[in-house]
N, C-alpha and C positions, 0 to 999 in steps of 0.2 A: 518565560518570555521568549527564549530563545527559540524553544520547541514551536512554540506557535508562531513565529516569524518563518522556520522553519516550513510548515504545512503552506502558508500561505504563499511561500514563494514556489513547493511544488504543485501547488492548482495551478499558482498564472502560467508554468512551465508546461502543464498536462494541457490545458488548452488554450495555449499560443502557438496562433498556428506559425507555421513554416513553409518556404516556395518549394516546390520539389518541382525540377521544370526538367525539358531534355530540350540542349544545344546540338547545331550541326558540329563536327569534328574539325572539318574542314576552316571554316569561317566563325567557327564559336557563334552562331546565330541564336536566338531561341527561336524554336519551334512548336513547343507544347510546355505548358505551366499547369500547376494546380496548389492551392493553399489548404494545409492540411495539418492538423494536429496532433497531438499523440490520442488524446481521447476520441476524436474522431477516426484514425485507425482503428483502433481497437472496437467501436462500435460497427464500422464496416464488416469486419474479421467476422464479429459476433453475430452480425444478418446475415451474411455469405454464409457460416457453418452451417445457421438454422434452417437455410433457403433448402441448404444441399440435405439437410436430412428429411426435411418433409417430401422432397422429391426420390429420395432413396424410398423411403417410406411407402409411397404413393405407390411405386412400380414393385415394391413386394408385396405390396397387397392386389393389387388390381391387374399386375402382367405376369407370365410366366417365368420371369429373369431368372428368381432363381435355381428352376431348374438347370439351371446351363454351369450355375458352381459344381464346383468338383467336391463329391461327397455328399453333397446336400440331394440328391435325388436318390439314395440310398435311404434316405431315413425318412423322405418322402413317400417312398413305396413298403416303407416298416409302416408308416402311420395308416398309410391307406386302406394296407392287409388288415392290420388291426382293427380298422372301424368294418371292415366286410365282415371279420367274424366276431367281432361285437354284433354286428346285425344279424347273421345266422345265428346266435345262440338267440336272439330274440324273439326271433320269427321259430325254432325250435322249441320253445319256454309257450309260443302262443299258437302251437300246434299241441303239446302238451296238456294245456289247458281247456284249449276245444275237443281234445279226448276226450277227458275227464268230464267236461259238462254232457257230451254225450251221452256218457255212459250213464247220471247220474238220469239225464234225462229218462233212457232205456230204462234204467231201473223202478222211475217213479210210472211210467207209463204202463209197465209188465202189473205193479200193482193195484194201478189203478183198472186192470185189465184188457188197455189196447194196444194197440201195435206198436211196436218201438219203430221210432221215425227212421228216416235214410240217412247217410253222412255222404254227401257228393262232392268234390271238389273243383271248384270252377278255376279260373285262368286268371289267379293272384297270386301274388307272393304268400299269401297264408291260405289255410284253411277256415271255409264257410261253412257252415251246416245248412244244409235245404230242410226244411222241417216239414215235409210233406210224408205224408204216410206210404206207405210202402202199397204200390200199384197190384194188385188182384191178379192173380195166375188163373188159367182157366176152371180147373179145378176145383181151385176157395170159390170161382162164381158159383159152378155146381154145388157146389157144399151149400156155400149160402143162401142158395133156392130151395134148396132139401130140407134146410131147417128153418125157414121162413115161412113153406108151405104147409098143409095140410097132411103132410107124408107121416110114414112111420116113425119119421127121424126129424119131423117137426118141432116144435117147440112148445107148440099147443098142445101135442098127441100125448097121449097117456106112457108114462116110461119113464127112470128115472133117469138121472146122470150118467150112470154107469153105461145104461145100454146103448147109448148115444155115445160113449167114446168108445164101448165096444165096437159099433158101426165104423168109427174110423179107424181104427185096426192097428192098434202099433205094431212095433215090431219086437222082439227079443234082443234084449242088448249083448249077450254073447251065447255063443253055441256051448252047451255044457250039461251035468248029470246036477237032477235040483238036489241038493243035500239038506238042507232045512227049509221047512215055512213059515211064514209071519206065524207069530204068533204073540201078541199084543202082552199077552197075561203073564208072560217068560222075560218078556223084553224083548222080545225079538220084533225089531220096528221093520224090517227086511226081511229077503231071502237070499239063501247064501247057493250059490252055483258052482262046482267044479269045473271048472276051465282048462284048456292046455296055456302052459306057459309062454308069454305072449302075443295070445291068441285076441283080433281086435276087437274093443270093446265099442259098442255102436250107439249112437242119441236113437233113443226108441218113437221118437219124433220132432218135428217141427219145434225148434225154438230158441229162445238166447240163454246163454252160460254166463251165470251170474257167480259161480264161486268155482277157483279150481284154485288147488292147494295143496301141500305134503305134512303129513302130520307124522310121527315116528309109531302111532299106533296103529293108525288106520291106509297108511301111506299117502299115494294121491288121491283123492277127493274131488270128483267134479259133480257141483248142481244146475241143473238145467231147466229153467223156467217155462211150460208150456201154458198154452190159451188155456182158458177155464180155470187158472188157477189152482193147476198142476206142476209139482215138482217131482221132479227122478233125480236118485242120489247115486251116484257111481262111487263104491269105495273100494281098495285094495287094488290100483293100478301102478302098475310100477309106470309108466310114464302117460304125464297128460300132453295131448295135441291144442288145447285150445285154452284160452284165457278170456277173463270177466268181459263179457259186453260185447263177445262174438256171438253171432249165429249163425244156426247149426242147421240141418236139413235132415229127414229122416234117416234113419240108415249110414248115415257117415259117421266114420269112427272118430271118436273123442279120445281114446286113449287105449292100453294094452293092459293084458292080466299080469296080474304079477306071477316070477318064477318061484318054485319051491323054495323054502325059507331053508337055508343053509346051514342052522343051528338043529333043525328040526327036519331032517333029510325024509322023514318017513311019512312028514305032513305037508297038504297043501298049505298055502295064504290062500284061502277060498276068495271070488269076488260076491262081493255083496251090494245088492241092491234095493235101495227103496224107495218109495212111492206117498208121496202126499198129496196130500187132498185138501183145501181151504184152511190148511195150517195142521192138517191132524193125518198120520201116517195110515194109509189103508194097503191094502192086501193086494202084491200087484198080480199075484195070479187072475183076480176079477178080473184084468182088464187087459193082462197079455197070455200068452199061450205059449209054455216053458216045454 
């Protein structure tokens, strides 16, 4: 009973209010009153706090203030960096990836037998692909008159495949003494060339590199996808210049021979080349001049 006489006499206490005034010194006059409670302070107290933090609030989000604390612009410029190369690995990841679809593209197009498209880059932050077929050299015009028309090197004309690439003439992929020739029935899917010791090995024409690689047998390995659905295989160079999904121009070297094998001072690492035709290896002497 006591306890609750107790409680009720501290409510009426919590909000009975009280004068809180200010007198002159002088005269003891009043000059300003106000009637005010203990519950009603502390409700003041507790809207005043609130007022002041949504406006603290307001100006950290919406103004630069707190650039101007001490320390806090340091970690301001840690986050900033941070999202700049968070965004460079991004834009790195989606140049990566337009590589890749490139190349896949190049690949399907080599076998579907046309031109592999351009890769151009315009004025973005990433890489576009233009997917326009590669523009005609004077040349390919002539070519493709030659073979379009009634000529020797027509399409119509009597002649097989052969003598028509014979027409376009490759060229020899390294200067050297021939030491073996194809021979199909041995296993020999190539021929193997005597070379001097990194002596440059050359694309014996037009087209894109679809495979370059190191194998502990055969060393470096580069395949080179030509029109008509020709491949030439470069094997035995100690170093390749070029990788998958580049192309390559006649004559330009792909890579180098390799030096004599160090275990085997008395013997070359011959280079070895071979020549396929619609997926089955033929004899590149038909079609180059060793």
């Amino acid at each position: 009973m006591k306890f609750l006489k107790s409680i009720s006499r501290w409510r009426r206490e919590l909000f009975r209010k009280r004068r809180l005034s200010l007198r002159d010194a002088s005269d003891g006059a009043e000059e300003w009153h106000i009637h005010l409670s203990p519950a009603g302070a502390f409700a003041a107290f507790v809207s005043f706090a609130l007022l002041l933090f949504i406006l603290i609030l307001v100006l950290a989000a919406y103004t630069p203030v707190l650039e101007f604390l001490p320390g806090y612009r340091t970690e301001a410029t840690r986050t900033r960096e941070a999202l700049m190369r968070d965004a460079m690995r991004l834009d790195s990841m989606e140049r990566m990836m337009n590589d890749m679809m490139t190349y896949n593209e190049h690949i399907a197009l080599i076998m579907e037998g046309k031109t592999p498209v351009v890769r151009s880059l315009r004025a973005s932050d990433s890489a576009r692909l233009d997917k326009t077929l590669v523009p005609p050299s004077r040349a390919d015009s002539l070519l493709r008159a030659q073979m379009e028309g009634d000529g020797p090197y027509g399409l119509g004309a009597e002649g097989s495949r052969r003598e028509m690439r014979e027409a376009i003439g490759m060229i020899t992929p390294v200067e050297g003494i021939l030491t073996e020739g194809f021979d199909i029935k041995q296993g020999r899917l190539g021929i193997r060339i005597a070379a001097a010791a990194g002596a440059g090995v050359s694309a014996i024409g037009n087209g894109t590199v679809v495979l370059s690689l190191w194998t502990p047998e055969e060393g470096h390995v580069v395949q080179i996808q030509h029109p008509d659905n020709l491949l030439s295989v470069y094997k035995h160079l100690s170093q390749s210049l070029v990788s998958p999904g580049q192309t390559v121009r006649s004559s330009e070297v792909i890579g180098y021979a390799a030096a004599p094998d160090a275990d085997r001072s008395e013997e070359t690492r011959l280079f070895e080349f071979e020549l396929w035709n619609d997926g089955k290896p033929v004899d590149p002497e038909g079609y180059i001049v060793f």
